[in-house]
C-alpha positions as CSV (number, residue, x, y, z in Angstrom):
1,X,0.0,0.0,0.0
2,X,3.1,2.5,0.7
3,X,4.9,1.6,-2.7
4,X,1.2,2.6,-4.6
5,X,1.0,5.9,-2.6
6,X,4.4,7.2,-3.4
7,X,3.7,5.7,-6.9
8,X,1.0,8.0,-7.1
9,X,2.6,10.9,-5.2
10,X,5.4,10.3,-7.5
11,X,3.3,10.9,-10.3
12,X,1.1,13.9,-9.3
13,X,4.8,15.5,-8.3
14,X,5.4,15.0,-11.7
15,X,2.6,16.4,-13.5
16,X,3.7,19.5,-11.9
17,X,7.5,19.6,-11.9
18,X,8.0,18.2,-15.7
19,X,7.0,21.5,-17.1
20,X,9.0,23.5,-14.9
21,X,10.9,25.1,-18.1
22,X,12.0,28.3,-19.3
23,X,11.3,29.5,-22.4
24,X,14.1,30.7,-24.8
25,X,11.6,32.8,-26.7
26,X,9.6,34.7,-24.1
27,X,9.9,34.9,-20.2
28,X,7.1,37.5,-18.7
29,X,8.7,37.5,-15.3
30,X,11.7,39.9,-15.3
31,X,13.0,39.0,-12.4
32,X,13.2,42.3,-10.7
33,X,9.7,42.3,-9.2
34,X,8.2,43.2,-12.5
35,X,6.2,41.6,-15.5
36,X,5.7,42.2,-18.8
37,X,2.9,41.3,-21.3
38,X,1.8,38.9,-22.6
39,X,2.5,36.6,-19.3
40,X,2.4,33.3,-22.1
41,X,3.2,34.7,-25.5
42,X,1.0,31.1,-27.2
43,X,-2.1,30.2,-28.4
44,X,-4.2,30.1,-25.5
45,X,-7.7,31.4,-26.7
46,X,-10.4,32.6,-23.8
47,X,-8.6,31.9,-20.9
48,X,-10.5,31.3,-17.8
49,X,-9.1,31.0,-14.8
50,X,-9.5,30.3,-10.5
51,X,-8.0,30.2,-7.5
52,X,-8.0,27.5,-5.0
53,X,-6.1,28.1,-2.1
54,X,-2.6,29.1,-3.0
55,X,-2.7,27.8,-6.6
56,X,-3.7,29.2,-9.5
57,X,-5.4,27.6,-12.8
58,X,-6.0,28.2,-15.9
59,X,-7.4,26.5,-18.9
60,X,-8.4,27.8,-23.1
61,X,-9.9,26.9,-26.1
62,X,-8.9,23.6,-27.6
63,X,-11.3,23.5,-30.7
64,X,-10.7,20.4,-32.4
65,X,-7.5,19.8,-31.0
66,X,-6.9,16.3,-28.8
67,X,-5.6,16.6,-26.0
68,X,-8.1,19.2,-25.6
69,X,-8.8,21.9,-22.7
70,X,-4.9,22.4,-21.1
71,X,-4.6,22.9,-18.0
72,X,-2.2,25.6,-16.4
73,X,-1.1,26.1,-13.1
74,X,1.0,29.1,-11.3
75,X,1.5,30.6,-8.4
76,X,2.2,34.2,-9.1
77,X,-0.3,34.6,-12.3
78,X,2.7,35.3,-14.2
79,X,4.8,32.2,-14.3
80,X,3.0,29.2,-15.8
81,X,3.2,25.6,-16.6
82,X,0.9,23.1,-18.4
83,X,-0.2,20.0,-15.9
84,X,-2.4,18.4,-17.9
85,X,-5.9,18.1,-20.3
86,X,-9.1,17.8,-19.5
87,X,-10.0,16.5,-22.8
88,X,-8.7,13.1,-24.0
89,X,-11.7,12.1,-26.5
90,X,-13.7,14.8,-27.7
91,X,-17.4,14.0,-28.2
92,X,-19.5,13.3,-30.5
93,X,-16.6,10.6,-30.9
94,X,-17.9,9.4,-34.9
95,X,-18.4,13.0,-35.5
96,X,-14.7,14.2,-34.2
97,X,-13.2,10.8,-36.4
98,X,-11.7,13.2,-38.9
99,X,-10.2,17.0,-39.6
100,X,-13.0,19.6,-38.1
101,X,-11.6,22.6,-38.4
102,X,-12.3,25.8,-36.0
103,X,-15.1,22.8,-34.2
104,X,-15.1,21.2,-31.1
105,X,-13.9,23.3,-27.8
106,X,-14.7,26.7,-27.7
107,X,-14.4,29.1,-24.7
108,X,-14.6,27.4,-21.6
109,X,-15.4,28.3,-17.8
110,X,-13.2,26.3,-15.4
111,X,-14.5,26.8,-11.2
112,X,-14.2,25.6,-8.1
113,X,-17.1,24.0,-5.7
114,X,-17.9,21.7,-3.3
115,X,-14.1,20.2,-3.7
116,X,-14.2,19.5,-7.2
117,X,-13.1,21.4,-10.1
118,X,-15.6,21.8,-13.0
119,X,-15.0,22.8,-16.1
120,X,-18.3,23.9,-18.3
121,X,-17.3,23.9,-22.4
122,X,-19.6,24.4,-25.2
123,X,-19.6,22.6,-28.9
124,X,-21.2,25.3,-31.0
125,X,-22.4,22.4,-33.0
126,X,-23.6,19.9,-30.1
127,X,-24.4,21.5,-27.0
128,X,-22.3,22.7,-23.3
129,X,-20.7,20.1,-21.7
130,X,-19.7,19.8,-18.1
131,X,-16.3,17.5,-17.0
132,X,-15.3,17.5,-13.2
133,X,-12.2,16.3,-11.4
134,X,-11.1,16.1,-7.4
135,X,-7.7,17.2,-8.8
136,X,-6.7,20.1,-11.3
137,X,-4.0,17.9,-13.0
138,X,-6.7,14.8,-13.9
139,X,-8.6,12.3,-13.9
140,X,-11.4,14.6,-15.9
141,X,-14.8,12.9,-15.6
142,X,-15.9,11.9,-19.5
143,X,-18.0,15.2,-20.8
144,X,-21.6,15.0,-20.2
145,X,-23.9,17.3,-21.9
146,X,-25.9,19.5,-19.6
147,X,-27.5,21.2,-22.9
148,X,-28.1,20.2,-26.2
149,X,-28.3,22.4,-28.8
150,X,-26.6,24.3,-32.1
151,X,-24.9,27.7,-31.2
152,X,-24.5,28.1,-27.6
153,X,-21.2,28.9,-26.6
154,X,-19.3,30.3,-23.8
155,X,-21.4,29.2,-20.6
156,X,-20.3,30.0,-17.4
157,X,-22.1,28.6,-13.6
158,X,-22.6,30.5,-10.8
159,X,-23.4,28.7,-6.9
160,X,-25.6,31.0,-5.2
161,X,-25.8,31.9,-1.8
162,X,-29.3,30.2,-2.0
163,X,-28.1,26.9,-3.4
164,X,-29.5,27.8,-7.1
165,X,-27.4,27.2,-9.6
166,X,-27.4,29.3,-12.5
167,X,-25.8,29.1,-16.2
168,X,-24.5,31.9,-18.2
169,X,-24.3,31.9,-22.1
170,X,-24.5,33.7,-25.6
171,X,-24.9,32.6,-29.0
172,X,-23.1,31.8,-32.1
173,X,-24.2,33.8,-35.2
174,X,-22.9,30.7,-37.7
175,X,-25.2,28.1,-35.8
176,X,-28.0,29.4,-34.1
177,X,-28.6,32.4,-36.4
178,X,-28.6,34.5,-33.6
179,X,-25.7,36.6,-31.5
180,X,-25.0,39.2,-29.1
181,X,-27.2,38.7,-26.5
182,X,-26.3,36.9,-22.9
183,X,-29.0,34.8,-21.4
184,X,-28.9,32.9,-18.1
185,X,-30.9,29.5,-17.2
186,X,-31.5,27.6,-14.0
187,X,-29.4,24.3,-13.6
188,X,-29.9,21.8,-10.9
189,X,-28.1,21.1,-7.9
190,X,-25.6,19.4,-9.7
191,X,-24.8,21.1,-12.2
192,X,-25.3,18.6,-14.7
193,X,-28.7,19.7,-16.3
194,X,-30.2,22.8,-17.4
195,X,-33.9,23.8,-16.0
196,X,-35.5,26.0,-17.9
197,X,-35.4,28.1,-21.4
198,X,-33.7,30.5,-19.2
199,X,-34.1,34.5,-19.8
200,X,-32.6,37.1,-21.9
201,X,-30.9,39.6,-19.8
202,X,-28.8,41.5,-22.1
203,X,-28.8,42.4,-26.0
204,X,-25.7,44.2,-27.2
205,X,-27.3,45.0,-31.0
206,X,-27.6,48.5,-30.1
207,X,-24.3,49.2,-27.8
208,X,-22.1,46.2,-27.9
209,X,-21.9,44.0,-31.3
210,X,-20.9,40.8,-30.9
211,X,-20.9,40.3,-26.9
212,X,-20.3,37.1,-25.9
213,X,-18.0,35.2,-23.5
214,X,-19.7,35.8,-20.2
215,X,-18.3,35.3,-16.7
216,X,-20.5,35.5,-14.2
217,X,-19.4,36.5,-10.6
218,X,-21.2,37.6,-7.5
219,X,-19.8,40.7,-5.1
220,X,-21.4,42.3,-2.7
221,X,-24.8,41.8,-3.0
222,X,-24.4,42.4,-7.2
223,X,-24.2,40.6,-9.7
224,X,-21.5,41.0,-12.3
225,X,-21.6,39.5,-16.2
226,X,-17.6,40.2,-17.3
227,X,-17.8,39.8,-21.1
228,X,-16.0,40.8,-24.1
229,X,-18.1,42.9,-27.1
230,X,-17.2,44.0,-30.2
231,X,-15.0,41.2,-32.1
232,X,-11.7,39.6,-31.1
233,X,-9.2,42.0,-32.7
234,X,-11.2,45.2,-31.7
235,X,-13.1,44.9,-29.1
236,X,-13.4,46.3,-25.3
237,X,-14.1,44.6,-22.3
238,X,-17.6,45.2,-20.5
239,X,-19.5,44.6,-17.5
240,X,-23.0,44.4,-16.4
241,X,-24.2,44.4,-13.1
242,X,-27.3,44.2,-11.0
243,X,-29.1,43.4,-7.7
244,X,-31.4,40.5,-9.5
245,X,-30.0,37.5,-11.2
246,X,-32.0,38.5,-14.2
247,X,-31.6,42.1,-14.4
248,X,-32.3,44.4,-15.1
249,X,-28.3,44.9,-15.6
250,X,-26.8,48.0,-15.8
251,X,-23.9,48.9,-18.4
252,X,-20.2,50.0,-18.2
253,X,-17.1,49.6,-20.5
254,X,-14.0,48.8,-18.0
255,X,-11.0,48.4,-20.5
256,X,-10.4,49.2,-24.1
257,X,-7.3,49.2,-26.1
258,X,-6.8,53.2,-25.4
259,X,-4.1,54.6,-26.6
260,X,-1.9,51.0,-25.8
261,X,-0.7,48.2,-28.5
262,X,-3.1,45.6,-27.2
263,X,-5.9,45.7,-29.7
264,X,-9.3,44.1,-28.6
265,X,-8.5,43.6,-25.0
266,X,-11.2,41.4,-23.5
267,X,-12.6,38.1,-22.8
268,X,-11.0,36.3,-19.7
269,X,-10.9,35.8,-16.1
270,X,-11.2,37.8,-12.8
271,X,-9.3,36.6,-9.8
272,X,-8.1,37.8,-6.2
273,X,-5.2,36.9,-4.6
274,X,-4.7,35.5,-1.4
275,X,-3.3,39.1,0.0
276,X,-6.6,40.6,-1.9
277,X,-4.9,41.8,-4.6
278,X,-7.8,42.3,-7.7
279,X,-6.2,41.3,-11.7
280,X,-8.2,39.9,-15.0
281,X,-6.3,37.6,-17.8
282,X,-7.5,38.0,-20.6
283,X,-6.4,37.6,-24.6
284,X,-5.1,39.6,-27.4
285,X,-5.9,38.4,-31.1
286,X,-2.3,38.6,-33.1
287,X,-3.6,36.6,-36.4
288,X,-0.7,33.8,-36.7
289,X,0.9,34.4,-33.5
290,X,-2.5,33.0,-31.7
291,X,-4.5,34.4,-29.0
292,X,-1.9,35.6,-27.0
293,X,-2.3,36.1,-22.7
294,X,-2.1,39.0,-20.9
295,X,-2.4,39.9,-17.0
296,X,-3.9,43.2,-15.8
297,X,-4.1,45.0,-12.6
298,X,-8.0,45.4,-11.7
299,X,-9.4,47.6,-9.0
300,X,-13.0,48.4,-7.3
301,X,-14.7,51.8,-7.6
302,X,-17.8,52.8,-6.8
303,X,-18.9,48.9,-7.3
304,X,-17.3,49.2,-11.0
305,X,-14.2,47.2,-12.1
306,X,-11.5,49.4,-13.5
307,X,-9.2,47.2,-15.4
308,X,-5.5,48.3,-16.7
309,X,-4.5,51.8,-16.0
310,X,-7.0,54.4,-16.2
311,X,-4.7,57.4,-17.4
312,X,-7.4,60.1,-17.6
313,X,-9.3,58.9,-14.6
314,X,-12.8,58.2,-16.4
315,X,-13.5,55.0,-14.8
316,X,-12.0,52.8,-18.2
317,X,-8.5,51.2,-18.3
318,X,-6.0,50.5,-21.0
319,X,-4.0,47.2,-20.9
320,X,-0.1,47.9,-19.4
321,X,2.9,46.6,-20.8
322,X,5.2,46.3,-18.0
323,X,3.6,46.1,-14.3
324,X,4.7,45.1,-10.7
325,X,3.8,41.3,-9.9
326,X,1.3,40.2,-8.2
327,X,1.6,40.2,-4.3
328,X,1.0,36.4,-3.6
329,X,2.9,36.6,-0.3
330,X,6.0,34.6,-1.4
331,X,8.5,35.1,-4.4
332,X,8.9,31.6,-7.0
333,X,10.9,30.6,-9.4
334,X,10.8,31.7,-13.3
335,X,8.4,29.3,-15.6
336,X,7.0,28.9,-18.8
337,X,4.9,26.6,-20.4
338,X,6.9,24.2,-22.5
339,X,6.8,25.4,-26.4
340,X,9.2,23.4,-28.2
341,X,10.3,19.5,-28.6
342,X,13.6,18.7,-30.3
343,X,12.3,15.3,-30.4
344,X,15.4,14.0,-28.5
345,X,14.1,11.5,-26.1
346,X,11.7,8.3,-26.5
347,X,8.8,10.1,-25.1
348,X,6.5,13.3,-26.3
């Protein structure tokens, strides 16, 4: 019994320490108390991300690609390493048999409840899917689907203080013939199975083109929908809040491209660290470079995120290029995800 715990403690261990590399491209972490952006300079599409204790994950878009849904860890939010997939067979399995192209995993909410990870992803051909795991580095439950349906995308949960259970999404214009709106439906104690039709509580046609991606947060008696309008490459980042779970939501852009390089700052993640420190990941669309990831202070005022720096004080950021790290408490070692093989061993 001792030899199959350390076999498995051996194995966890290295899950973790095998991509403890450093890139020979791109290193974020400067090593003088300072970052720059992006914090991973790779493909990782609508990054969502959590923290749990002192550890912090992350996971992206995987469209078609098997392994799907990586898995990041850090410690600081700006030095990362890939631990795993929560994807090993994508669903439909006859379907996914050959080449599909810009299919399969779109963006993807990955939380923390009840002592299990979840991670929600949509299929903008099939439905949102839900896979769980006791630990972030695997096993991943198989997908189930907790909706069925063509062009609903980028779903999100929330645990309420109530014990409801409530399910964020928006549409995809290429299957469902509709877009830019945000609705949010009733799922059951589990988490497994939406309720209801669910109701509309925001349409962007008018103001915000295109929103989609929503995150959905609760803060001091508000509720908050964090989600990205406007397009990938130009868009802005915008939140909605309000006292109901159903609206009606007020309106506010928090972060736009400004007078920065960062085109079409949005879509991604809000998380505090364990010294309350406030910062949002989110991407930047650089055409064949990928989705690229950057990390942004984020502060509260007057119940509004402001994210990046907010030159001209108007309650909207800008995305920074260089910033002081986060304040996690302790100082750790540089890391990078791994992005090449030389193909020199036996193994991948």
């Amino acid at each position: 019994m001792k030899k199959l715990f350390f076999f498995f403690l051996s194995l966890n261990t290295m899950a973790f320490a095998q991509q403890r590399t450093v890139s020979k491209v791109w290193v974020a972490d400067l090593g003088n108390g300072m970052y720059k952006n992006p914090i991973v300079h790779a493909d990782y599409s609508d990054p969502d991300a959590i923290r749990v204790g002192n550890d912090f994950y992350m996971v992206s878009s995987s469209f078609e690609d098997i392994p799907g849904l990586p898995i990041l860890h850090s410690k600081d939010l700006v030095n990362w390493g890939i631990i795993g997939h929560a994807l090993k067979r994508q669903p439909p399995f006859d379907h996914f048999s050959v080449p599909r192209h810009g299919e399969g995993v779109w963006a993807p909410a990955i939380r923390y409840h009840n002592n299990e990870f979840y991670i929600y992803y949509p299929d903008p051909d099939f439905g949102i899917y839900l896979t769980k795991a006791k630990n972030a580095a695997g096993p991943w439950s198989e997908p189930i689907l907790v909706e069925g349906g063509k062009g609903l995308i980028d779903p999100c949960p929330l645990w309420d203080d109530d014990g409801s259970v409530y399910l964020v999404h928006a549409y995809a214009g290429s299957r469902a013939g509709i877009k830019s709106i945000i609705v949010i439906k009733k799922l059951n104690r589990d988490g497994t199975k939406v309720l209801d039709e669910g109701k509309l509580v925001y349409d962007g046609h008018e103001l915000d083109p295109t929103v989609e991606g929503p995150k959905l947060y609760k803060r001091n008696g508000y509720y908050y929908i964090f989600a990205p309008a406007g397009g990938v490459s130009t868009g802005w980042q915008l939140v909605l809040r309000s006292k109901n779970i159903y609206g009606p939501y007020e309106r506010k852009v928090v972060m736009d491209q400004g007078a920065s390089p960062v085109n079409g700052p949005h879509q991604g993640a809000w998380v505090t660290t364990q010294t309350g420190e406030d910062w949002f990941l989110h991407f930047q669309d650089k055409e064949a470079y990928g989705r690229i990831v950057h990390l942004q202070p984020m502060k509260w005022l007057n119940g509004w995120p402001v994210i990046g720096v907010d030159k001209d004080d108007d309650g909207k950021g800008e995305p920074v290029l260089h910033y002081k790290k986060p304040n996690v408490g302790k100082i750790y070692q540089v890391q990078t995800p791994v992005d090449t093989d030389e193909f020199n061993g036996t193994e991948l």
